[in-house]
BAGU-610108 format. One record per residue (C-alpha): residue in one letter; x negated, z negated, y; residue number from 1. Coordinates in steps of 0.1 Angstrom, whole numbers, always signed. Example, Ala and Ser with C-alpha at 12.3 -4.5 7.8 and 13.67 -1.06 7.14 Angstrom:
% residues 2
+------+-------+-------+-------+-----+
: code :    c1 :    c3 :    c2 : pos :
+------+-------+-------+-------+-----+
:    a :  -123 :   -78 :   -45 :   1 :
:    s :  -137 :   -71 :   -11 :   2 :
+------+-------+-------+-------+-----+
***
This chain:
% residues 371
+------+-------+-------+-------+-----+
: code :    c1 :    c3 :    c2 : pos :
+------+-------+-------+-------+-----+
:    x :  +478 : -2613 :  -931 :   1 :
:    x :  +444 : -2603 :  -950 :   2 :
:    x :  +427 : -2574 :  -936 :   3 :
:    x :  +421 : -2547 :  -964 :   4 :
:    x :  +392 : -2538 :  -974 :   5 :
:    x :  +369 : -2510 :  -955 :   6 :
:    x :  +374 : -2479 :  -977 :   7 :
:    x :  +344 : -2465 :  -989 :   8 :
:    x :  +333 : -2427 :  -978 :   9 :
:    x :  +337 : -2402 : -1004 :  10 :
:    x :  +301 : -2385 : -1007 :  11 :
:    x :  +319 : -2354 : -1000 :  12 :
:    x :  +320 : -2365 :  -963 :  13 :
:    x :  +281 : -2363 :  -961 :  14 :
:    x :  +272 : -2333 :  -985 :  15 :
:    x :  +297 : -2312 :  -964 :  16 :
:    x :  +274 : -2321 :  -933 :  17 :
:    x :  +243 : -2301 :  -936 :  18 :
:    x :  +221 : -2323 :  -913 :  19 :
:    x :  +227 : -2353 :  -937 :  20 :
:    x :  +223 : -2332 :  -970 :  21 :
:    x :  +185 : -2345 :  -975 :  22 :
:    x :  +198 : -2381 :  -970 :  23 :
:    x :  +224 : -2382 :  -999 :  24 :
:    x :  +194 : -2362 : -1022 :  25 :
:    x :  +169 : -2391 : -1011 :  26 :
:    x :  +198 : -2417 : -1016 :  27 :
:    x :  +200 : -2403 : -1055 :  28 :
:    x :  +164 : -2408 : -1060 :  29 :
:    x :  +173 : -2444 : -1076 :  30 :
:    x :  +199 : -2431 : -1097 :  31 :
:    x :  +186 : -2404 : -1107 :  32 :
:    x :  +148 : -2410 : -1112 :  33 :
:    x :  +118 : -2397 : -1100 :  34 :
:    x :  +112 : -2370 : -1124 :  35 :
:    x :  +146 : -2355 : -1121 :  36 :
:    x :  +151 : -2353 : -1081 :  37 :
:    x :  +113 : -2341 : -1081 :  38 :
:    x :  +128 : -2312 : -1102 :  39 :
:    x :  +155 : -2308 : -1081 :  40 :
:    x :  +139 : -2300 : -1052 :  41 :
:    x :  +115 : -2274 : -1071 :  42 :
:    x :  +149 : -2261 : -1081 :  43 :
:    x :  +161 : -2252 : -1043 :  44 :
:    x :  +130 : -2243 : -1031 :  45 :
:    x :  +125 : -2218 : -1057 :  46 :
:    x :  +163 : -2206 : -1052 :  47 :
:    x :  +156 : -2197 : -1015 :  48 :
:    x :  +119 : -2179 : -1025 :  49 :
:    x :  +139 : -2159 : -1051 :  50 :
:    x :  +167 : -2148 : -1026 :  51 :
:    x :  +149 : -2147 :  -994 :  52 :
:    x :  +108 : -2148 :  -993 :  53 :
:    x :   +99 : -2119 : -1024 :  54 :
:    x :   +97 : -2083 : -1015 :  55 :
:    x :   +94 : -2055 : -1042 :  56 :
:    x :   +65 : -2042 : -1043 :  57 :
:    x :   +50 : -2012 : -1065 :  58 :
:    x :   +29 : -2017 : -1095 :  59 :
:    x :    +7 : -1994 : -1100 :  60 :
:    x :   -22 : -1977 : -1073 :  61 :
:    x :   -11 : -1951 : -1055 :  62 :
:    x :   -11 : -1930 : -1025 :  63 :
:    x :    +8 : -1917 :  -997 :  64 :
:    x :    +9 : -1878 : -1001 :  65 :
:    x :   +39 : -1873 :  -977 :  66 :
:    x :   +57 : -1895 :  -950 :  67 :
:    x :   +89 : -1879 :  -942 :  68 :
:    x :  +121 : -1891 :  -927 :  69 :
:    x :  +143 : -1904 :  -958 :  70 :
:    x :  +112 : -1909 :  -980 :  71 :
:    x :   +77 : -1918 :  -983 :  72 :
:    x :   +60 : -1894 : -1015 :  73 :
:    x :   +40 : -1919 : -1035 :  74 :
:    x :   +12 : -1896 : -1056 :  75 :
:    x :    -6 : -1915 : -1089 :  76 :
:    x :   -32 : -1899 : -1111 :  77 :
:    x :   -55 : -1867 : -1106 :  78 :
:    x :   -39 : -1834 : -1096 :  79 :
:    x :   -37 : -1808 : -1126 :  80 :
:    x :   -14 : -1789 : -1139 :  81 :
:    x :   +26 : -1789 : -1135 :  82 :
:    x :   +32 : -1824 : -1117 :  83 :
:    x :   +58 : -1844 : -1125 :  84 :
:    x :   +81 : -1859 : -1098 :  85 :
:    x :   +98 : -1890 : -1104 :  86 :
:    x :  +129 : -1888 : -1084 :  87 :
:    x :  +140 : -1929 : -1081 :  88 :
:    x :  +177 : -1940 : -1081 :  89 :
:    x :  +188 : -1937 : -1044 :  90 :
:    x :  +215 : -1958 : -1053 :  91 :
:    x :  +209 : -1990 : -1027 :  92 :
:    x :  +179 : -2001 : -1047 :  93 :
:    x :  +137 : -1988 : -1043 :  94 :
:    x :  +118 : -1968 : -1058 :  95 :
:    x :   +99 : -2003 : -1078 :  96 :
:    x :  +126 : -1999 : -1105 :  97 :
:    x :  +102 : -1972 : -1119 :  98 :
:    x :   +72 : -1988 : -1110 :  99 :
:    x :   +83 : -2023 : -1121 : 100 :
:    x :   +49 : -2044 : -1134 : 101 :
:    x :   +18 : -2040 : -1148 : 102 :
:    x :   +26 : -2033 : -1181 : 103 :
:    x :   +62 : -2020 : -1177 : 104 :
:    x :   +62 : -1996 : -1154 : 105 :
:    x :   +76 : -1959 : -1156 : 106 :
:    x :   +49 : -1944 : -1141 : 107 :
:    x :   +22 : -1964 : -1159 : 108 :
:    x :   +38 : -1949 : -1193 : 109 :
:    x :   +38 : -1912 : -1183 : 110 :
:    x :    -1 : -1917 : -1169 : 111 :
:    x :    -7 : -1928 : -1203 : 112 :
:    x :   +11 : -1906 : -1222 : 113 :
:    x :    -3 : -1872 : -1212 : 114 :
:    x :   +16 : -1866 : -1179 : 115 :
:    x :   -17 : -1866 : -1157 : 116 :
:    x :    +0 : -1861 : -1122 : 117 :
:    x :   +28 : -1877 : -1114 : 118 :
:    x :   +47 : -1884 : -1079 : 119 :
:    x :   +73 : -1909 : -1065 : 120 :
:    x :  +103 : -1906 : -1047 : 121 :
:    x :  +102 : -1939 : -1026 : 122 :
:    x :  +133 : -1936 : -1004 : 123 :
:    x :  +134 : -1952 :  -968 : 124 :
:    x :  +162 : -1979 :  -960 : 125 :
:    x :  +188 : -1956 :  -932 : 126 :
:    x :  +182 : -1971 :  -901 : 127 :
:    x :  +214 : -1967 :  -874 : 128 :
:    x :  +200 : -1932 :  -864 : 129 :
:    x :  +203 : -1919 :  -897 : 130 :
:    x :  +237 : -1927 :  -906 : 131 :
:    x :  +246 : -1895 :  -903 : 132 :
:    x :  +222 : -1880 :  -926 : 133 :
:    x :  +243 : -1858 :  -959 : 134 :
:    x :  +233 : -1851 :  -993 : 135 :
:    x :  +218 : -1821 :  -975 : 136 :
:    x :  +191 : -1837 :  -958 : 137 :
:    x :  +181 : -1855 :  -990 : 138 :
:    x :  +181 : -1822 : -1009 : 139 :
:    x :  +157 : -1805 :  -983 : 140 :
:    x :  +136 : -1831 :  -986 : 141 :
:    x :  +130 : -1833 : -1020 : 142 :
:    x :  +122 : -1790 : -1018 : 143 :
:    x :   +99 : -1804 :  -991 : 144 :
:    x :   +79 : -1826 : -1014 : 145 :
:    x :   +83 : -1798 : -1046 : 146 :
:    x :   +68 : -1774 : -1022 : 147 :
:    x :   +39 : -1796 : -1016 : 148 :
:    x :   +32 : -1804 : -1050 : 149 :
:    x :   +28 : -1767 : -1056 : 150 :
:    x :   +59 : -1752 : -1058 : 151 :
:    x :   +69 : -1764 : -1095 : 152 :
:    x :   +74 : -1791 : -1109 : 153 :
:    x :   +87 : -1810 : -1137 : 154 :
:    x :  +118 : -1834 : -1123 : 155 :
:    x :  +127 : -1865 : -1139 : 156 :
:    x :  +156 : -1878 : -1123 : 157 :
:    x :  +168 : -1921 : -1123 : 158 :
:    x :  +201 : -1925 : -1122 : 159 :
:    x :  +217 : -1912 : -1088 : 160 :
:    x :  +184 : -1896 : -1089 : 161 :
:    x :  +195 : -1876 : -1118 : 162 :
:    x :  +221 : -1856 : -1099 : 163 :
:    x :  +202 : -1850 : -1071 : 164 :
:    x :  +176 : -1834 : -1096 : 165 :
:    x :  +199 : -1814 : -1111 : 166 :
:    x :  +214 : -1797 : -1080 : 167 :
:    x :  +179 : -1790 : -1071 : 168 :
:    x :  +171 : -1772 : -1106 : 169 :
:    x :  +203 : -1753 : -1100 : 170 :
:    x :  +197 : -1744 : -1065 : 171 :
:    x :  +162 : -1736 : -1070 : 172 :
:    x :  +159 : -1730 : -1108 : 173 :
:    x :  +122 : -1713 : -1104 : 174 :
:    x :  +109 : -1749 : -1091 : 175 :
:    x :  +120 : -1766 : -1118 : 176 :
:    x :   +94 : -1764 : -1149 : 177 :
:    x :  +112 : -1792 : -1176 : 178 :
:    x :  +142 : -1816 : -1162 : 179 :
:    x :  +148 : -1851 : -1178 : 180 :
:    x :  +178 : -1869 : -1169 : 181 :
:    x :  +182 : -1904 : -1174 : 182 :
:    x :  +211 : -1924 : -1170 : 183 :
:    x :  +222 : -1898 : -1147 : 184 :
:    x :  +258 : -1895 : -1139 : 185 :
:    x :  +264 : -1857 : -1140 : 186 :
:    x :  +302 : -1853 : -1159 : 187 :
:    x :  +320 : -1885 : -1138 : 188 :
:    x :  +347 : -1878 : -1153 : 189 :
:    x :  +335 : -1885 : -1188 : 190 :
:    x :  +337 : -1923 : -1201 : 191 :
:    x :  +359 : -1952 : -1191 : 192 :
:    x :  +330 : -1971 : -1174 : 193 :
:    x :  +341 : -1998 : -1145 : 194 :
:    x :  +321 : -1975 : -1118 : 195 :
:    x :  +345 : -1944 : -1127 : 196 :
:    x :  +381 : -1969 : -1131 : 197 :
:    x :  +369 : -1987 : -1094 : 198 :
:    x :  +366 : -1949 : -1077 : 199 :
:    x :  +395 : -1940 : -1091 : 200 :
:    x :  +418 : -1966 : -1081 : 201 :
:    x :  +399 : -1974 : -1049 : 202 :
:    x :  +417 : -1956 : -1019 : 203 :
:    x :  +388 : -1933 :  -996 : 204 :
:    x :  +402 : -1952 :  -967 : 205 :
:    x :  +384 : -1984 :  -989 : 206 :
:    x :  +346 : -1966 :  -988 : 207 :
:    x :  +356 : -1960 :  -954 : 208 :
:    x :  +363 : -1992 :  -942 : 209 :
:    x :  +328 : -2002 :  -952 : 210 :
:    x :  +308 : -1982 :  -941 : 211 :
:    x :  +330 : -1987 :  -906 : 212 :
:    x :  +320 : -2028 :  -911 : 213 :
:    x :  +284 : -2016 :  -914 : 214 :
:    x :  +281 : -1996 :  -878 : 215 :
:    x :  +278 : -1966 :  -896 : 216 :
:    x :  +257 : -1975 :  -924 : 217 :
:    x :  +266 : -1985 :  -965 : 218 :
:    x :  +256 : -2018 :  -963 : 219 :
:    x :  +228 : -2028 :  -996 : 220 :
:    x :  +242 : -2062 :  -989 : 221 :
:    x :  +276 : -2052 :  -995 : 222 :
:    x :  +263 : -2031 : -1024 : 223 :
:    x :  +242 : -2059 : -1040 : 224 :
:    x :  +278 : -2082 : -1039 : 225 :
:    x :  +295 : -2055 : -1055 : 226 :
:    x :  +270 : -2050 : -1084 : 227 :
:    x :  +275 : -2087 : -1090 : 228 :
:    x :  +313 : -2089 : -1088 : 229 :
:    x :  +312 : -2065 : -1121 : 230 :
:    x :  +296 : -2097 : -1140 : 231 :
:    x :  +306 : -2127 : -1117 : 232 :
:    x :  +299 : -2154 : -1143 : 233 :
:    x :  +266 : -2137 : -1149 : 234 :
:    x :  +254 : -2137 : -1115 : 235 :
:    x :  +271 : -2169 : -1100 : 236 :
:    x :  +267 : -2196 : -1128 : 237 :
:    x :  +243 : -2185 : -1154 : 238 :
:    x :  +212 : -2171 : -1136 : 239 :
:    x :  +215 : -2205 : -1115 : 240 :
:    x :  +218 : -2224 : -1149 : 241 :
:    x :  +190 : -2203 : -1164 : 242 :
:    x :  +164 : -2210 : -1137 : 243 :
:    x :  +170 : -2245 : -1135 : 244 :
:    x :  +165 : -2246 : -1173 : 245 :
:    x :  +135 : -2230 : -1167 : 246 :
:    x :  +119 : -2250 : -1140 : 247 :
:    x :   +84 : -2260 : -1162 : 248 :
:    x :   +83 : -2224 : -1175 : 249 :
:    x :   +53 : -2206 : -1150 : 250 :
:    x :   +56 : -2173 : -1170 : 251 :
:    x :   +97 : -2168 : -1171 : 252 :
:    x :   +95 : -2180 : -1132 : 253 :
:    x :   +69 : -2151 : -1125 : 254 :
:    x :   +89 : -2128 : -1145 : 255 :
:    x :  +122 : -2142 : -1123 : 256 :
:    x :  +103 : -2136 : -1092 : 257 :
:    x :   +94 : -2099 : -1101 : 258 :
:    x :  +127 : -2093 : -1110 : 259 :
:    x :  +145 : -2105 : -1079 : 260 :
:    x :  +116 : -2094 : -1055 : 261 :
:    x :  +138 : -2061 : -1069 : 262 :
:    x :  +177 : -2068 : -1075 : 263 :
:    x :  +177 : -2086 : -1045 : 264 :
:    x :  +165 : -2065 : -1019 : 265 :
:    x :  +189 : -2037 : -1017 : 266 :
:    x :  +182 : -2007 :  -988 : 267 :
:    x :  +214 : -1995 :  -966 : 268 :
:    x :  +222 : -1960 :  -970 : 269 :
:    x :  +238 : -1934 :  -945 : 270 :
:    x :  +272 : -1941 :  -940 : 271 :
:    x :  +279 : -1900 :  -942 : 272 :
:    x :  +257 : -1894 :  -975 : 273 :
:    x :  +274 : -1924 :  -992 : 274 :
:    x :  +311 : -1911 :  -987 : 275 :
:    x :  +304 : -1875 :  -994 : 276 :
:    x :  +290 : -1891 : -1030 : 277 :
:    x :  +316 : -1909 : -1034 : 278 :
:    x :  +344 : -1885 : -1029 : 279 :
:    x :  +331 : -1854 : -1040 : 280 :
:    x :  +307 : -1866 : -1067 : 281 :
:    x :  +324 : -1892 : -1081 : 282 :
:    x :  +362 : -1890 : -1070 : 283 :
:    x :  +362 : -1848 : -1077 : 284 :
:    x :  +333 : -1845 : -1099 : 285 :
:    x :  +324 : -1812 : -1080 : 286 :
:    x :  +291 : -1811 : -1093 : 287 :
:    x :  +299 : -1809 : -1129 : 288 :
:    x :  +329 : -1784 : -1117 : 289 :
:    x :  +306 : -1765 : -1101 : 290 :
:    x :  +323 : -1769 : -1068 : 291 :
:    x :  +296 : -1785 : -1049 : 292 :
:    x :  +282 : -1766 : -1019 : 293 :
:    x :  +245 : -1776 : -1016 : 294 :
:    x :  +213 : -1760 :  -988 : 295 :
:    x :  +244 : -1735 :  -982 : 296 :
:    x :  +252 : -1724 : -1018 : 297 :
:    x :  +278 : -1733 : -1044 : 298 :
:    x :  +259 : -1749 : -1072 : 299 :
:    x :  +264 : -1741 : -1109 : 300 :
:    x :  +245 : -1759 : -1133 : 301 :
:    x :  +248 : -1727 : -1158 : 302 :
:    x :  +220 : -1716 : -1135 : 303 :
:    x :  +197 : -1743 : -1144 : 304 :
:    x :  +179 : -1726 : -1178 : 305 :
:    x :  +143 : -1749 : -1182 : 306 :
:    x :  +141 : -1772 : -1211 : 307 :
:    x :  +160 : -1804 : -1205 : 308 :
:    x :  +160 : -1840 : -1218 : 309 :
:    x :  +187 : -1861 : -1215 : 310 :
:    x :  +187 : -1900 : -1222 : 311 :
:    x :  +216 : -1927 : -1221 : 312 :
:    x :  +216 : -1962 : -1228 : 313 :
:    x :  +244 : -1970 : -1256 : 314 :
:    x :  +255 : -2001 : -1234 : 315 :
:    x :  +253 : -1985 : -1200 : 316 :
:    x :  +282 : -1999 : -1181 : 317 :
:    x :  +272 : -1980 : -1149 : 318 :
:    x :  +266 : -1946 : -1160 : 319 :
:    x :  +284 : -1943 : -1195 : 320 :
:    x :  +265 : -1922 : -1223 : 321 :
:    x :  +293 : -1897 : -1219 : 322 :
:    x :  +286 : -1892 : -1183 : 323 :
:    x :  +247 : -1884 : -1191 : 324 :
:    x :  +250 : -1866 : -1225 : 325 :
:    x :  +284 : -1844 : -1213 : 326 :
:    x :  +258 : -1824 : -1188 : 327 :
:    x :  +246 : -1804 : -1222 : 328 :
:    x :  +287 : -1788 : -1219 : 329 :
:    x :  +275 : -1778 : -1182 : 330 :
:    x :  +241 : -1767 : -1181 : 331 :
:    x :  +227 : -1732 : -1188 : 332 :
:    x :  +195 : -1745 : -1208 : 333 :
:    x :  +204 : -1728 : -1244 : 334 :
:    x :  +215 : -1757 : -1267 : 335 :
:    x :  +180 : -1759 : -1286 : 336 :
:    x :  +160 : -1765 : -1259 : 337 :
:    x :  +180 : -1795 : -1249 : 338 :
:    x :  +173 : -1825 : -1265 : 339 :
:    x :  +202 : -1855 : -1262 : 340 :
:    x :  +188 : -1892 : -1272 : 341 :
:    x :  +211 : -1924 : -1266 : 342 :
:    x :  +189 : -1954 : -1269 : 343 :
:    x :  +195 : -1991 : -1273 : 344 :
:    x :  +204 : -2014 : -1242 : 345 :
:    x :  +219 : -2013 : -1208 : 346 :
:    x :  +218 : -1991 : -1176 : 347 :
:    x :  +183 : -2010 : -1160 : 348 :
:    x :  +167 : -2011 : -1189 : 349 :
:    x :  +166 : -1972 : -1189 : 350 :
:    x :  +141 : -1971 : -1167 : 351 :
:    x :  +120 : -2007 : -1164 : 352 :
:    x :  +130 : -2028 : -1198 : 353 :
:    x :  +100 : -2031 : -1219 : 354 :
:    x :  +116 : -2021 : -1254 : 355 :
:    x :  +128 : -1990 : -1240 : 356 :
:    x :   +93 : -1983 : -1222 : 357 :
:    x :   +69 : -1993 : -1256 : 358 :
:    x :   +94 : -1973 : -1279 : 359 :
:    x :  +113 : -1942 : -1264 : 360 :
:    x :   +94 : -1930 : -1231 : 361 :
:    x :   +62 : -1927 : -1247 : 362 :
:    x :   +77 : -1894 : -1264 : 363 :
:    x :   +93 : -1881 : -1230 : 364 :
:    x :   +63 : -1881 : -1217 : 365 :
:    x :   +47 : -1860 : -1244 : 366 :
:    x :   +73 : -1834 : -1246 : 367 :
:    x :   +70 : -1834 : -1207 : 368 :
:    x :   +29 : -1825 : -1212 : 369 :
:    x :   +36 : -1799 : -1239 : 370 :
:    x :   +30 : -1763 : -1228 : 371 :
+------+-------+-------+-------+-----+
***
């Protein structure tokens, strides 16, 4: 009887063996050509830069005014007049998302624009001995580095940073000079945004569980997988396809790696901090209800009465235009010395997307100088 012929390996049976995955690249060297598996391997080796050598790193010079426990106080300019503190999203990201690149950074437009002072909120990563940490802490801190800055200041609060600079101006309504919120979520209850459906039909226990899985801590890896879940086919398929397409391209790989050095870097945050926002910020909205006990007080954002700016981003899908623009119903600033502006593009961009930097920030900054 014949014997049958040997059968021949799938190539799964090697690819799935990570010691022989460089062999079956070399063996499609002849098929595929020179060029090609040359491109390939740029490919990888700029997919594991991208998501594991860059770190963010701040644009513009600066220095080290304060070093305290949940933040380091970045200080840019020449001291003058009111200063204007930047108060970054503490949201799992750093403080580079307002100090991005030369030539599209937050900061750089303010210092150009008339605001001569300006300061930066760069928030630590929570280590294990700061998981217990509240919003509290954070607060006091932020009083801290208003206090050093002279006692008054004008606030301009990024995203999460937003509502943490508005329970400031209402807490402490003398050290507040002007307050710009942008993409801040203040009314959570406003909208029908993905963050506000996912809070609501997420159990506590959920939040919980995480932060249990991270010792303590709200994991940014965790975080970072989130944020991409609300756009899998974005992050999983296309961003790969782009880059590859992209390989000969120096300039969109530099403006890849600034990017990344960024998004994906998240910080962890303390496991206590990150379930009192969730539940009483953005499951009760006790902030806008004025329900929120802050430094030992009830807040009530009828008690913050400075001029205030408020700026959404029409396709914000994290913090809904409704959500930023619904704080004018709360806040005690009379109605013509609040000025409401909804601007093209998404929740990022706010802060760090050139269009939005060139055209619309230019004229913050100015009605931030005027006297």
């Amino acid at each position: 009887m014949p014997k049958s012929p040997p059968k021949k390996l799938p190539n799964l049976s090697l690819t799935s063996v990570p010691a022989f995955w460089p062999i079956t690249m070399a063996a499609q060297l002849l098929e595929q050509g020179t060029e090609l598996y040359a491109k390939n391997l740029k490919f990888v080796d700029e997919e594991i830069r991208i998501h594991h050598d860059l770190r963010p790193k701040l644009a513009t010079r600066n220095k080290v005014r304060l070093d305290l426990r949940t933040m380091v106080l970045r200080e840019y300019g020449k001291p003058g007049g009111i200063p204007t503190l930047v108060d970054a999203p503490h949201a799992g990201h750093t403080a580079m998302i307002a100090d991005y690149h030369k030539g599209q950074s937050l900061v750089e437009t303010l210092l150009a624009n008339g605001v001569g002072h300006v300061a930066l909120t760069d928030w630590k990563p929570a280590t294990q001995d700061m998981k217990d940490l509240e919003i509290d802490n954070y607060l006091a801190e932020l009083v801290v580095a208003i206090d050093d800055l002279g006692g008054r200041v004008n606030l301009v609060g990024l995203c999460q940073g937003g509502w943490v600079s508005a329970m400031v101006a209402a807490r402490f309504p003398d050290k507040v000079n002007k307050l710009v919120l942008a993409g801040a979520p203040i009314d959570t209850d406003a909208g029908k945004g993905p963050i506000k459906r996912m809070v609501h039909k997420s159990p506590a226990s959920f939040y919980e569980e995480l932060v249990a899985m991270g010792g303590g801590l709200m994991k940014g890896a965790y975080m970072l997988q989130g944020w991409k879940n609300m756009h899998p086919e974005q992050h999983y398929i296309q961003d790969h396809v782009d880059l590859y397409e992209h390989m000969d391209d120096r300039a969109y790989l530099k403006k890849e790696e600034t990017f990344e050095s960024w998004y994906e870097n998240p910080i962890d945050l303390p496991g206590r901090w990150y379930l009192q926002v969730i539940t009483q910020i953005f499951m009760k909205n006790r902030l806008a209800k004025g329900k929120f006990v802050g430094l030992g007080r009830r807040l009530n954002l009828r008690d913050i009465k400075c001029p205030v700016y408020l700026l959404a981003g029409a396709d914000d899908d994290i913090t809904t235009p409704e959500q930023v623009l619904g704080a004018a119903k709360y806040i005690g600033t009379p109605k013509s010395r609040i000025v409401k502006k909804t601007v093209p593009g998404g929740h990022i961009g706010l802060f760090m997307g050139a269009r939005t930097l060139n055209e619309h920030w230019p004229s913050i900054a100015r009605w931030i100088a005027e006297k």
